[in-house]
LOTOR-117433 format. One record per residue: x, y, z of N, C-alpha, C in turn; residue number from 1; residue in one letter; chain. Coordinates in steps of 0.05 Angstrom, whole numbers. Layout:
(node (X,Y,Z),(X,Y,Z),(X,Y,Z),NUM,"a","A")
...
//
This chain:
(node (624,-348,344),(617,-376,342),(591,-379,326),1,"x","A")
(node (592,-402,307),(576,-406,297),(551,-414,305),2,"x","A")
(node (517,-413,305),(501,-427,327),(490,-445,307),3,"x","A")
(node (475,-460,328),(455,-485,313),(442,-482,289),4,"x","A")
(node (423,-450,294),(418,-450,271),(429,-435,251),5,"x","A")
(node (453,-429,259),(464,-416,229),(479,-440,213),6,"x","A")
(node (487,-465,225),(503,-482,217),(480,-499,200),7,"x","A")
(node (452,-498,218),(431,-512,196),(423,-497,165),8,"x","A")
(node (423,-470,174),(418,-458,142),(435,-459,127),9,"x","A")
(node (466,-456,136),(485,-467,117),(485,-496,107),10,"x","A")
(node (484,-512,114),(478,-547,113),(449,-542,86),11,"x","A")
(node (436,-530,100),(406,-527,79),(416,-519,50),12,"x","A")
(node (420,-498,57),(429,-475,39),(448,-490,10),13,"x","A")
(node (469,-513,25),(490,-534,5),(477,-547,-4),14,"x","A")
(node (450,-556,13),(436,-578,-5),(418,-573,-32),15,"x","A")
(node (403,-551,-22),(382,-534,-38),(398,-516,-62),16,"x","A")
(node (421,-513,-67),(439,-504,-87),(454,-533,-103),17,"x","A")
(node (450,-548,-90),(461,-580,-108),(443,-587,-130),18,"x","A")
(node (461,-586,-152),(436,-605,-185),(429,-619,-168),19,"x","A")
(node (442,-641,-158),(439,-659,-156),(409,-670,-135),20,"x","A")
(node (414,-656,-115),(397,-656,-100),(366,-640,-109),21,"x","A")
(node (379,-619,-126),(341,-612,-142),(334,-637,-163),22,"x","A")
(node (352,-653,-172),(335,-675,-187),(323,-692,-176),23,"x","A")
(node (331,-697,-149),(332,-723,-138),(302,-711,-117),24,"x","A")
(node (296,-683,-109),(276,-666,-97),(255,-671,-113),25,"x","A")
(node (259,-662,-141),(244,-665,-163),(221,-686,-172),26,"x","A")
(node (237,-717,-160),(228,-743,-178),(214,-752,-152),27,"x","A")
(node (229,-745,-127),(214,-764,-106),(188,-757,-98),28,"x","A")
(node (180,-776,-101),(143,-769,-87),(138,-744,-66),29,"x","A")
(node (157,-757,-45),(146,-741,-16),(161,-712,-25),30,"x","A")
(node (186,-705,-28),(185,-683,-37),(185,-661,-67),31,"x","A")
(node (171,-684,-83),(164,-660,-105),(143,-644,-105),32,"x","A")
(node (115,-644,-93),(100,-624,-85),(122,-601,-75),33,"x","A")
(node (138,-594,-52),(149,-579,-47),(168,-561,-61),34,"x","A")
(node (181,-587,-83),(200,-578,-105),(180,-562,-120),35,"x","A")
(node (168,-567,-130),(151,-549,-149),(139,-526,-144),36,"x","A")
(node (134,-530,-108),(126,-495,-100),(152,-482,-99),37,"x","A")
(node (167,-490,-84),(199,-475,-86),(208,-462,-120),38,"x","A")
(node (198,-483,-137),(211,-479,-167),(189,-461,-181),39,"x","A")
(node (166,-455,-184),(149,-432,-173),(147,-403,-165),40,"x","A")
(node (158,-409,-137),(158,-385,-120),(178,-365,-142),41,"x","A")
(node (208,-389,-142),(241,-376,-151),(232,-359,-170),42,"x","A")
(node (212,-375,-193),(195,-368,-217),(183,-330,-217),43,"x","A")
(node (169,-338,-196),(156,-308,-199),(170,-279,-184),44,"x","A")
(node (188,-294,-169),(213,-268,-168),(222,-265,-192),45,"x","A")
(node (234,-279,-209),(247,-277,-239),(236,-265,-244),46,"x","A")
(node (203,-278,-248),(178,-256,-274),(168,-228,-273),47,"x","A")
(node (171,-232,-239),(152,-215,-225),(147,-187,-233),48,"x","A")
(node (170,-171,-244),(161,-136,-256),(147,-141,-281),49,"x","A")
(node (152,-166,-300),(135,-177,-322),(112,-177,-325),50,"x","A")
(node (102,-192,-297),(75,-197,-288),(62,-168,-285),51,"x","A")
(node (78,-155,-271),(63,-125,-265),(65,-107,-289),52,"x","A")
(node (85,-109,-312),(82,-99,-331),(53,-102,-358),53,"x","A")
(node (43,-135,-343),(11,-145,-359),(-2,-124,-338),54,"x","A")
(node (0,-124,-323),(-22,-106,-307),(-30,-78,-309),55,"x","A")
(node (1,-73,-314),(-5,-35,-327),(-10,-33,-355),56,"x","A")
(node (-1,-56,-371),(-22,-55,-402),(-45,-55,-403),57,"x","A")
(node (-58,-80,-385),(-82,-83,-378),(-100,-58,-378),58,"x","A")
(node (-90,-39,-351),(-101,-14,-347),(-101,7,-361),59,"x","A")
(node (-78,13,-382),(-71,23,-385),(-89,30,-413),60,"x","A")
(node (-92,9,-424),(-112,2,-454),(-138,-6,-449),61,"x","A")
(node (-138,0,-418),(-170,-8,-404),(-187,-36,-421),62,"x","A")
(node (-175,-47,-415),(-184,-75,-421),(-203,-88,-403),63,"x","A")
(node (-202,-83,-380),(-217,-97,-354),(-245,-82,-359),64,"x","A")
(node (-253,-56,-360),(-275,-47,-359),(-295,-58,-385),65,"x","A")
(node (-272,-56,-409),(-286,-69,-430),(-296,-100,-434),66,"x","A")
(node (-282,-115,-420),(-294,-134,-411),(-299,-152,-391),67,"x","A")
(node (-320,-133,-382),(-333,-132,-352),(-358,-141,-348),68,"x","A")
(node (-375,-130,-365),(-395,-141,-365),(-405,-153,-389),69,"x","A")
(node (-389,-157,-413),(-392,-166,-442),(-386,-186,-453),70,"x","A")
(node (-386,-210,-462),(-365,-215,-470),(-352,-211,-500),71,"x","A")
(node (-333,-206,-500),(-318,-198,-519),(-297,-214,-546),72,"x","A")
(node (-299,-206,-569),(-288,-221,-585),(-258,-212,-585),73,"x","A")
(node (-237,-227,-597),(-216,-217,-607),(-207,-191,-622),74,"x","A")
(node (-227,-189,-644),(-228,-168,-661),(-237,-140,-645),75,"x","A")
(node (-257,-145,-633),(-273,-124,-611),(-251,-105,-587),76,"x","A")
(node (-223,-127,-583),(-209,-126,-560),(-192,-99,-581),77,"x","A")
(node (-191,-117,-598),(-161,-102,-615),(-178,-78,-628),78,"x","A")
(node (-195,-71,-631),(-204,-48,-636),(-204,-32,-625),79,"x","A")
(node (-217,-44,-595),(-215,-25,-572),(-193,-12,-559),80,"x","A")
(node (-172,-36,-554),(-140,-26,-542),(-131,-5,-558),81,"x","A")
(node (-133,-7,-592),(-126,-2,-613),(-91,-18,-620),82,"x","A")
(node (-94,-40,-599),(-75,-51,-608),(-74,-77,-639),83,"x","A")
(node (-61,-78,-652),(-59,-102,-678),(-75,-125,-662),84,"x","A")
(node (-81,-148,-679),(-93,-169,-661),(-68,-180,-653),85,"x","A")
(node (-50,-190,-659),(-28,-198,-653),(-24,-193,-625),86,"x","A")
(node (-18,-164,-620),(-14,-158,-602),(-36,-160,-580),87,"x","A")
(node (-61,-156,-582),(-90,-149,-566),(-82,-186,-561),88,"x","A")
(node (-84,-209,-578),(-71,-231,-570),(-67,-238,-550),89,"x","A")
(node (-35,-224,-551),(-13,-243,-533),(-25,-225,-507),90,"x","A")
(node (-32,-198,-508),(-38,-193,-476),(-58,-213,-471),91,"x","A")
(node (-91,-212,-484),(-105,-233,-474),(-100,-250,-457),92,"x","A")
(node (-77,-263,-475),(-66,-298,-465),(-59,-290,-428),93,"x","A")
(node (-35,-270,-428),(-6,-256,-406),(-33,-250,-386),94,"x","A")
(node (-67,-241,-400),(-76,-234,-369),(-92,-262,-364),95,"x","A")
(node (-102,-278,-382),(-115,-299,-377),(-101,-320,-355),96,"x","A")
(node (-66,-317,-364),(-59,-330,-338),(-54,-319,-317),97,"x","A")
(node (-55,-293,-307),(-63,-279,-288),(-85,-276,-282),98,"x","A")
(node (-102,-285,-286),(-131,-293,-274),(-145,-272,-284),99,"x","A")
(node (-134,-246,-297),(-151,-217,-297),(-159,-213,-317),100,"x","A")
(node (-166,-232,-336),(-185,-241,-354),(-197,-273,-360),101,"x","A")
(node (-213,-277,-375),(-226,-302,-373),(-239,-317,-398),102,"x","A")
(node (-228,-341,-413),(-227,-340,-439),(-264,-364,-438),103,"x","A")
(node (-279,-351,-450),(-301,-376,-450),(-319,-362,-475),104,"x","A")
(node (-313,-392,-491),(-335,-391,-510),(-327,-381,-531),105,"x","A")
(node (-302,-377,-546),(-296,-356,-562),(-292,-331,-557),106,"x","A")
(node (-297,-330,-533),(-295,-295,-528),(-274,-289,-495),107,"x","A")
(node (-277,-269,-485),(-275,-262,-466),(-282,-245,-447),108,"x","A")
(node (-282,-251,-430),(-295,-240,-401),(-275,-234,-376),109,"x","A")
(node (-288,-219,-360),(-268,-206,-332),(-254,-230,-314),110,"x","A")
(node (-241,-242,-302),(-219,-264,-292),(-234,-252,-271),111,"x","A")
(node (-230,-271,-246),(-236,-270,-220),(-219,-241,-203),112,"x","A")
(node (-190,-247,-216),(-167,-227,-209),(-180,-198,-217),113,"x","A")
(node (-190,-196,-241),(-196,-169,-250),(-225,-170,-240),114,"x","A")
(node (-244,-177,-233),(-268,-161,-220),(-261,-164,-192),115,"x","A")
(node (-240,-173,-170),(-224,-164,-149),(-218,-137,-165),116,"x","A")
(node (-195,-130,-184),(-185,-107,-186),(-205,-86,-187),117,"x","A")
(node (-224,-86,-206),(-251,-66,-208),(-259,-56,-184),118,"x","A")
(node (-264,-77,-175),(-278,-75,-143),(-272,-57,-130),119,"x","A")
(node (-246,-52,-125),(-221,-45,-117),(-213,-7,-131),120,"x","A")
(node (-223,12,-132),(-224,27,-154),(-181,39,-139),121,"x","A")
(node (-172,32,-119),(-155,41,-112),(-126,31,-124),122,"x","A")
(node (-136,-6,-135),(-112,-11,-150),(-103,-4,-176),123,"x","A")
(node (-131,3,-197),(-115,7,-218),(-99,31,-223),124,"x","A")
(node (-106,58,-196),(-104,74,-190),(-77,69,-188),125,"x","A")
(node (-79,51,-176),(-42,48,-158),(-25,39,-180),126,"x","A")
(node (-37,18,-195),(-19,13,-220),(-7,33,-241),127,"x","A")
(node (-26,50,-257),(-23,63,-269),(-4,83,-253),128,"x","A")
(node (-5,95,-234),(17,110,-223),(43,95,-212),129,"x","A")
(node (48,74,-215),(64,61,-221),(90,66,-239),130,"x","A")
(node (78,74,-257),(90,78,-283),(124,101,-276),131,"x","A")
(node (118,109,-247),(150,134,-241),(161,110,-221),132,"x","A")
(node (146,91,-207),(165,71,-194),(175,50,-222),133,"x","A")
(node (160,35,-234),(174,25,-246),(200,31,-270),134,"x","A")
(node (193,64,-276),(227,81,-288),(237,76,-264),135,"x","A")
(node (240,86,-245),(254,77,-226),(279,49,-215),136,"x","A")
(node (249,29,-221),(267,2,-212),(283,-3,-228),137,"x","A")
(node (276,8,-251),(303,2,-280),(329,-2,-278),138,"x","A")
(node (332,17,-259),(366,12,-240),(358,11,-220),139,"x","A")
(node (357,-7,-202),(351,-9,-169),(375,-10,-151),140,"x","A")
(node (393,-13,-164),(415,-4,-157),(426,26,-146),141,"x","A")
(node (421,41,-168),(420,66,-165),(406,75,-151),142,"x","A")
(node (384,62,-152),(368,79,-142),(374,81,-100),143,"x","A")
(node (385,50,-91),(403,44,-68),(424,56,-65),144,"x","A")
(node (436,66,-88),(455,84,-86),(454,118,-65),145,"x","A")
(node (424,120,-70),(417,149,-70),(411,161,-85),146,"x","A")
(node (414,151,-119),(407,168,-143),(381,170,-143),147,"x","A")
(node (368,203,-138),(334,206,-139),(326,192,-166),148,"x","A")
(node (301,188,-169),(290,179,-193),(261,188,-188),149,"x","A")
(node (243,187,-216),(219,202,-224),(206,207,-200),150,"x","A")
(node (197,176,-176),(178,181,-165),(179,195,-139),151,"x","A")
(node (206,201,-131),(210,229,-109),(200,252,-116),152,"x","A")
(node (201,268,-150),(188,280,-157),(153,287,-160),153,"x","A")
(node (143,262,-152),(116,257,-151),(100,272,-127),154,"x","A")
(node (118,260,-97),(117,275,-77),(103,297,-73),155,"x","A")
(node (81,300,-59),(73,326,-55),(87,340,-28),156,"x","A")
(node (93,327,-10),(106,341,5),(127,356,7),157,"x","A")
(node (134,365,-18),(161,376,-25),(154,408,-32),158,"x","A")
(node (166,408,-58),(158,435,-70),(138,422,-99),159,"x","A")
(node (116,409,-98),(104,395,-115),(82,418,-132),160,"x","A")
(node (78,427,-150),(55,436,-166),(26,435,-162),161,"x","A")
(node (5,449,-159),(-20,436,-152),(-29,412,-163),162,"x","A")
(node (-16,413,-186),(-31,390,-208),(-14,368,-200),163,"x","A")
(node (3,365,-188),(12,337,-175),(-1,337,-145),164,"x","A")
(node (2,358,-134),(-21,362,-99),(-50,340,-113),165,"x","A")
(node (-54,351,-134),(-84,342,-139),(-84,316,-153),166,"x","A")
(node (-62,306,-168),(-58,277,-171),(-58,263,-145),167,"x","A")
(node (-40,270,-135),(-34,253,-117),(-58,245,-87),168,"x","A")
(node (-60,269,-87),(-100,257,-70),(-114,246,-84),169,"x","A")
(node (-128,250,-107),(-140,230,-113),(-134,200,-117),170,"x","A")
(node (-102,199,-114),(-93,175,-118),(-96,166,-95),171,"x","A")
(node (-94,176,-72),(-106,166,-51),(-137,155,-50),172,"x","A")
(node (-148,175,-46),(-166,178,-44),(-176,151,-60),173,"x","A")
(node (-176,151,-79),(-185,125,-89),(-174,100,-75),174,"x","A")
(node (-159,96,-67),(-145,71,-45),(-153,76,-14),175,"x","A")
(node (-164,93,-10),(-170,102,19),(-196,87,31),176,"x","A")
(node (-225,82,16),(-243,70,25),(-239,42,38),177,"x","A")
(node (-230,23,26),(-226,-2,40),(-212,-6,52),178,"x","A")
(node (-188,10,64),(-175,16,84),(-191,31,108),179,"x","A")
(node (-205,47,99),(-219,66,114),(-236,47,137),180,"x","A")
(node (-247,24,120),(-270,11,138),(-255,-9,148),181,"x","A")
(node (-237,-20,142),(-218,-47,154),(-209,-29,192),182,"x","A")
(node (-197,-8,182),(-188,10,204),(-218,15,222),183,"x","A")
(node (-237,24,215),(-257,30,234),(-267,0,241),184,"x","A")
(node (-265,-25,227),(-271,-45,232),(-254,-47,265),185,"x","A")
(node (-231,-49,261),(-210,-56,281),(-218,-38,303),186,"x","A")
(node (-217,-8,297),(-217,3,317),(-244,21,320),187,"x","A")
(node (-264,17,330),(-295,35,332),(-287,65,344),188,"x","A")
(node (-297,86,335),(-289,107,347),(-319,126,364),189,"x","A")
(node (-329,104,372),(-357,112,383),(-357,132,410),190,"x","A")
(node (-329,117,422),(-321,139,451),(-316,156,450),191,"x","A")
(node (-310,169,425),(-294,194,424),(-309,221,413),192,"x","A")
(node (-301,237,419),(-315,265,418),(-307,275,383),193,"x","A")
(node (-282,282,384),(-269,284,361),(-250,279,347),194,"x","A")
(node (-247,281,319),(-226,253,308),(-210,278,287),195,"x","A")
(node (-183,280,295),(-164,300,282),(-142,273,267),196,"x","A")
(node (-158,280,238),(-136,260,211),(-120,280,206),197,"x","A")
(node (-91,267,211),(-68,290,197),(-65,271,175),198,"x","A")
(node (-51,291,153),(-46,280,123),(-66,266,113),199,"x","A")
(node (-96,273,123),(-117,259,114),(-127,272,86),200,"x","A")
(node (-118,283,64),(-107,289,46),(-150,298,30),201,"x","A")
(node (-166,279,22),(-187,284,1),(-202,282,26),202,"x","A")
(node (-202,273,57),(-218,265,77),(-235,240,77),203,"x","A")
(node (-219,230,61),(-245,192,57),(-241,177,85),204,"x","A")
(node (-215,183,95),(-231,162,124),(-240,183,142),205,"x","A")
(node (-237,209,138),(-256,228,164),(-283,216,147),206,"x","A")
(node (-299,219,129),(-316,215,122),(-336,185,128),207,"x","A")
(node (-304,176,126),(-323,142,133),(-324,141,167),208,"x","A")
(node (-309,153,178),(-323,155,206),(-335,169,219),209,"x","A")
(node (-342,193,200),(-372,203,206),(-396,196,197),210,"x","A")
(node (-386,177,171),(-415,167,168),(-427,138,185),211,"x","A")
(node (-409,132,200),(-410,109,229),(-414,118,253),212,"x","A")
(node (-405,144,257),(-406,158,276),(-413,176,281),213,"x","A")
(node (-441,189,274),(-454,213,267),(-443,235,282),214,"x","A")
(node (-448,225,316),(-437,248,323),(-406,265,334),215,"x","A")
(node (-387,243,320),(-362,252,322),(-357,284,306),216,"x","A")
(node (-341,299,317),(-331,321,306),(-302,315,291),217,"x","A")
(node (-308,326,264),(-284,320,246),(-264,335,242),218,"x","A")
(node (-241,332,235),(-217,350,239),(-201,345,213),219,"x","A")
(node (-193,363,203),(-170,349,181),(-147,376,175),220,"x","A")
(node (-120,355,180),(-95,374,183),(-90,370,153),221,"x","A")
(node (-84,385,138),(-61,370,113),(-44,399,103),222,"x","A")
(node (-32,397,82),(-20,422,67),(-36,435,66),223,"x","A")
(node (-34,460,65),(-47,478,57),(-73,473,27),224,"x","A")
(node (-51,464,3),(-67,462,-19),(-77,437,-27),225,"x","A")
(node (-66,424,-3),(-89,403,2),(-117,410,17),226,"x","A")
(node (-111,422,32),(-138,428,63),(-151,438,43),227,"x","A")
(node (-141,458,23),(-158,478,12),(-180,466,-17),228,"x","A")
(node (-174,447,-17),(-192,431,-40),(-213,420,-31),229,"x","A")
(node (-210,418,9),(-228,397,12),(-257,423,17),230,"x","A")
(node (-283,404,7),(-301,431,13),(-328,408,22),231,"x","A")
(node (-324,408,46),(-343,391,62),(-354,398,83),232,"x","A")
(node (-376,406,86),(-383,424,112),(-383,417,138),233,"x","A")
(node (-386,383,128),(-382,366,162),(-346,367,168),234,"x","A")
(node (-334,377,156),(-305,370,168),(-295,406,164),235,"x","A")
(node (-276,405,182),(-261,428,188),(-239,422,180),236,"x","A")
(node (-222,444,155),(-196,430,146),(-179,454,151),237,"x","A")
(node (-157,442,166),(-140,456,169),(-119,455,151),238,"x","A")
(node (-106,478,154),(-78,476,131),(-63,484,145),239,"x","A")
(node (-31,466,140),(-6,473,148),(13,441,152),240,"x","A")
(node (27,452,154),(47,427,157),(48,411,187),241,"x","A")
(node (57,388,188),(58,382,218),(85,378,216),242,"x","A")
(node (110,376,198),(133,392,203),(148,414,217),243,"x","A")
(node (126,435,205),(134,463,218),(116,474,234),244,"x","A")
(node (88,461,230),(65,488,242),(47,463,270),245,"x","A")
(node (41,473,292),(30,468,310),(13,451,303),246,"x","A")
(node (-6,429,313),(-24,413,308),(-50,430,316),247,"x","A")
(node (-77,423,308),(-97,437,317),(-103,423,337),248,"x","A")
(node (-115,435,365),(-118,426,386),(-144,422,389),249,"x","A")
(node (-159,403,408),(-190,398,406),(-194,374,403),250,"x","A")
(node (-180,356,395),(-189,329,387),(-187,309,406),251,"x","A")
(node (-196,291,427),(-191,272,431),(-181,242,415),252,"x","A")
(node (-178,247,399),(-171,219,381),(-150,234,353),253,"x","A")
(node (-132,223,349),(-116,232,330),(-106,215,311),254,"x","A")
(node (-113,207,286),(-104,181,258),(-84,197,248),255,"x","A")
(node (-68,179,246),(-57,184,228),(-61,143,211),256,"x","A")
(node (-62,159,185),(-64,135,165),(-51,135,146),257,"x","A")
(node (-25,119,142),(-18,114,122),(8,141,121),258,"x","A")
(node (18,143,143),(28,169,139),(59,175,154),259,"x","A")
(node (64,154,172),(83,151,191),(109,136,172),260,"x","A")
(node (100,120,148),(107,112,137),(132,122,120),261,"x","A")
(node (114,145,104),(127,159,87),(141,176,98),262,"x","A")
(node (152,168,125),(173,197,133),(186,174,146),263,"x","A")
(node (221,185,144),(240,183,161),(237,182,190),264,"x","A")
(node (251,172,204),(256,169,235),(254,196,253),265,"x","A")
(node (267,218,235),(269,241,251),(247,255,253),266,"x","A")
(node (235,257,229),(200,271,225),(177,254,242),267,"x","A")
(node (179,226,248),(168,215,259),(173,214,294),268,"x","A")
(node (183,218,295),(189,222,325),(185,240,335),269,"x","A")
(node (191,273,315),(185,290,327),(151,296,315),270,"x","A")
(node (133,287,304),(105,284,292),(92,268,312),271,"x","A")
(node (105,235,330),(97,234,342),(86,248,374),272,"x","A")
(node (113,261,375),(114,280,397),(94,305,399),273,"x","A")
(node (94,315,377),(67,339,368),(34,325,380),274,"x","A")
(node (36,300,362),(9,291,377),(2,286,405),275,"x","A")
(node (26,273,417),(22,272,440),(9,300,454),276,"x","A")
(node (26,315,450),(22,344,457),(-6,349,459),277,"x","A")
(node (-10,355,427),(-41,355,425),(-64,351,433),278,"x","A")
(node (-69,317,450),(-71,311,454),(-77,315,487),279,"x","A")
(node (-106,313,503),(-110,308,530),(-95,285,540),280,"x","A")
(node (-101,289,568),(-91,264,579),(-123,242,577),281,"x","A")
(node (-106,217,576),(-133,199,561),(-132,195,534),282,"x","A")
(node (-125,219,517),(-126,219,488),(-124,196,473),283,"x","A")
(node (-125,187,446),(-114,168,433),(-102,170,415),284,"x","A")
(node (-84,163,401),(-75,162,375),(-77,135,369),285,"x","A")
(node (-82,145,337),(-84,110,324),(-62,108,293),286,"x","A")
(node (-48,103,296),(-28,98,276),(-39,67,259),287,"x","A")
(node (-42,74,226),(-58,52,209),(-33,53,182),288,"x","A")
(node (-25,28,179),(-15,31,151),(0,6,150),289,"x","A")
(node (4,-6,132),(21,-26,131),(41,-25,141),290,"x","A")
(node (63,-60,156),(72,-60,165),(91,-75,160),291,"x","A")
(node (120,-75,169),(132,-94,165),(138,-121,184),292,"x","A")
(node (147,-141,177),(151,-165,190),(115,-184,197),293,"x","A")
(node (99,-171,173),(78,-184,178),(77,-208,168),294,"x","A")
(node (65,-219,193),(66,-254,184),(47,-265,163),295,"x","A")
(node (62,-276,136),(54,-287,119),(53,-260,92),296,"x","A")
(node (62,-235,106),(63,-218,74),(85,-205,78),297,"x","A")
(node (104,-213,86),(137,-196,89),(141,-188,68),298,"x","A")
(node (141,-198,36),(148,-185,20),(133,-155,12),299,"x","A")
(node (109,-153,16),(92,-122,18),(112,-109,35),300,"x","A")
(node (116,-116,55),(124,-101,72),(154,-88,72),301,"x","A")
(node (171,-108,63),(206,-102,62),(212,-102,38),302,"x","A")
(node (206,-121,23),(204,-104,-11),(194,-90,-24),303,"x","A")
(node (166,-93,-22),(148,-69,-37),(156,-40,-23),304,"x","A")
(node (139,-38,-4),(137,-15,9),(171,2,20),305,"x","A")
(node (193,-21,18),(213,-17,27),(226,-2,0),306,"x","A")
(node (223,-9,-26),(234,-3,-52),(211,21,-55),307,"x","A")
(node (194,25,-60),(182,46,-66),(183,70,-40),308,"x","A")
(node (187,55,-26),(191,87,-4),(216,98,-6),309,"x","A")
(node (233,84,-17),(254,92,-25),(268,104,-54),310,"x","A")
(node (244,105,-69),(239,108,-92),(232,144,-90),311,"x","A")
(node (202,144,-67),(198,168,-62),(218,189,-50),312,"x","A")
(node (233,180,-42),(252,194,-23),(247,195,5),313,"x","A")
(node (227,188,18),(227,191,41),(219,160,55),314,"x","A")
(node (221,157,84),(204,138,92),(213,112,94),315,"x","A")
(node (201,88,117),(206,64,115),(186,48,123),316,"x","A")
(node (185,28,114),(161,4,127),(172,7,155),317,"x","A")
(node (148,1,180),(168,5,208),(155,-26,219),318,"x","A")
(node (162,-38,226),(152,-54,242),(129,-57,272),319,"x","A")
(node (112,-75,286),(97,-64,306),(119,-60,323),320,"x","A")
(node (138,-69,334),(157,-73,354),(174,-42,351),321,"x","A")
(node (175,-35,323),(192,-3,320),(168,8,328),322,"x","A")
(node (150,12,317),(126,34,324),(118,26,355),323,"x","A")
(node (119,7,357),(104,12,401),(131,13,410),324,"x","A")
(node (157,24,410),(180,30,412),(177,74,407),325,"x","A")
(node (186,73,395),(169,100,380),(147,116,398),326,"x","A")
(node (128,102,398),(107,108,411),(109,106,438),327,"x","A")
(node (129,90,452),(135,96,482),(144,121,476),328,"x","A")
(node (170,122,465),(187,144,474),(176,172,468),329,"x","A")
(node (150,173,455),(132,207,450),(121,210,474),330,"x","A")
(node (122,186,494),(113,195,524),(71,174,529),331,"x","A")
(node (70,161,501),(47,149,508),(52,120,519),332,"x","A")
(node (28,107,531),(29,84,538),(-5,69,535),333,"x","A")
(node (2,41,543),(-22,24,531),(-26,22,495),334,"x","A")
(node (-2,14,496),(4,15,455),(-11,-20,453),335,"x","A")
(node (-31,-21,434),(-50,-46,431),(-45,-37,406),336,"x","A")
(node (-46,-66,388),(-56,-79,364),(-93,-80,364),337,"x","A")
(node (-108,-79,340),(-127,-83,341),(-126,-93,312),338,"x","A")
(node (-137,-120,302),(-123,-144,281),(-148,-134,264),339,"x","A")
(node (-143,-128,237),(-151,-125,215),(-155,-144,201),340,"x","A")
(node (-164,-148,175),(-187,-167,158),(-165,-175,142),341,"x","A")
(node (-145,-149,131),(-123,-152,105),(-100,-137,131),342,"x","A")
(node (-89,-155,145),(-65,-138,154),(-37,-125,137),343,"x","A")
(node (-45,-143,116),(-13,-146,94),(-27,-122,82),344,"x","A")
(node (-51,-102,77),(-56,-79,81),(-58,-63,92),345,"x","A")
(node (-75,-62,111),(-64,-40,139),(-58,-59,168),346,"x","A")
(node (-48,-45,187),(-52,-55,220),(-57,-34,232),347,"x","A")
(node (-68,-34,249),(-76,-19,262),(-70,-16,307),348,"x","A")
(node (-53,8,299),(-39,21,329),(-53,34,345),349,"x","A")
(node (-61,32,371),(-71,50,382),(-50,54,417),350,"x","A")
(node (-48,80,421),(-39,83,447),(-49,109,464),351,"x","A")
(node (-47,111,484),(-59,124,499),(-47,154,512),352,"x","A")
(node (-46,170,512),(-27,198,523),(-35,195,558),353,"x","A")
//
């Protein structure tokens, strides 16, 4: 049987697909403001890999740095990109209306969007490595199919090369700080004795909570040729997998960041279970990373993160209701939210062993 509200989204659904009714949406007062966000929104799904394609030019011909603090002529741009002016041009224009540049006076200057991006040393980071998801989306089809594409190969958790081990942390690592402090924002780790980051990969959030927390003892699990890069005397790095090899024991508090994500159901259940283990009674774990079904950024969450984790090969956005689900069944309880600044970037889980 059909219910109320499925009979109303169908009813909606006839109207909002009628010419007729988008002209008539269009002209009337009370609802053309709405027409125009709707006709908009439709807009930047259409554009939208377009949009991100100005963004990895942008970076890519480092345009933002060059005008950052300068302002810059036309000729200056196209010299620098080494693109024709023609071309140095039309990007101008493609970032000026993306806010990530800024046209005044004959010249140009950094957009509000791009000294956000600067700021930020983790996005252009993220863009430019971009470049194996977006081969990817080329067929998104395929790629739903199951057909691997570039950015599974990226993967360090596989059989990956050092020189991708070592891309790929710093690619963290550069996106790790303002997450780092949003997460210690949410959750203070002042009670705790010691703080064991698994997959905490270059150590930027052990670091940012020892530099808040002088006297916490630091821990860090990762790959082997990951642990082995890190050379910090305040942190202890362990190497090995939490796939195959035991967790290190000692810690009252255990993060995982950004990490629950990129694995399947099966690795996560049995990863959550390890920690538990690990873990005293009292213990904590704190699970941080974006989420899905977040209110007001669902698309981060079930498109982005949903297409690129799928891109990587492994992993899914999980929701809070999957993860404090999850996190019962490893045997913990007292699973709390603690609400973050940018949730549509991280959230932050904590529960109790």
């Amino acid at each position: 049987m059909t219910s109320f509200r499925e009979r109303w989204i169908l009813w909606r659904n006839r109207r909002l697909g009628d010419p007729g009714f988008q002209r008539w949406a269009a002209k009337f007062p009370l609802t053309r403001p709405v027409a125009r966000r709707k006709a908009r929104a439709l807009f930047d799904i259409v554009a939208g890999f377009t949009y991100s394609q100005v963004a990895y030019a942008v970076i890519d011909v480092g345009l933002l740095p060059f005008v950052a603090g300068t302002k810059r002529s036309l000729a200056e741009v196209a010299a620098h990109t080494g693109l024709p002016p023609e071309g140095a041009e039309r990007l101008l224009k493609a970032a000026i209306a993306l806010d990530l540049v800024e046209a005044t006076g004959g010249g140009y200057l950094l957009g509000s969007a791009g000294a956000a991006m600067l700021g930020n040393p983790g996005v252009p980071e993220m863009i430019a490595h971009h470049r194996y998801l977006y081969a990817d989306l080329a067929d998104p089809v395929a790629l739903l199919r199951g057909e691997a594409g570039s950015l599974a190969a990226y993967w360090p958790y596989g059989a990956a090369s050092d020189e991708r081990t070592a891309a790929y942390s710093a690619l963290m690592a550069a996106s790790q700080p303002m997450l780092a402090g949003q997460i210690l924002d949410a959750y203070p780790l002042a009670k705790h004795r010691r703080l064991l980051d698994i997959g905490g990969g270059a150590g930027v959030f052990l670091r940012a909570a020892g530099s808040r927390f002088p006297a916490l003892k630091l821990t860090l699990f990762d790959l082997p040729a990951v642990a082995a890069r890190l050379a910090d005397p305040a942190i202890d790095a362990v190497g090995g997998s939490f796939i195959d090899d035991p967790l290190p024991a000692g810690a009252d508090v255990i993060s995982l960041v950004r990490v629950l994500h990129d694995h399947d159901d099966a690795v996560v259940v049995a990863l959550l279970a390890k920690v538990h283990a690990a873990l005293p009674p009292g213990g904590t774990i704190v699970v941080a990373e974006p989420m899905a079904e977040t209110q007001g950024a669902a698309p981060i969450g079930d498109a982005y993160f949903g297409m690129y984790l799928l891109a990587m090969g492994s992993g899914r956005p999980r929701s809070v209701e999957v993860l404090h689900t999850m996190l019962h069944a490893a045997g913990f309880t007292a699973v709390r939210e603690h609400a973050t600044a940018i949730p549509m970037l991280v959230r932050v889980l904590t529960a109790v062993r």
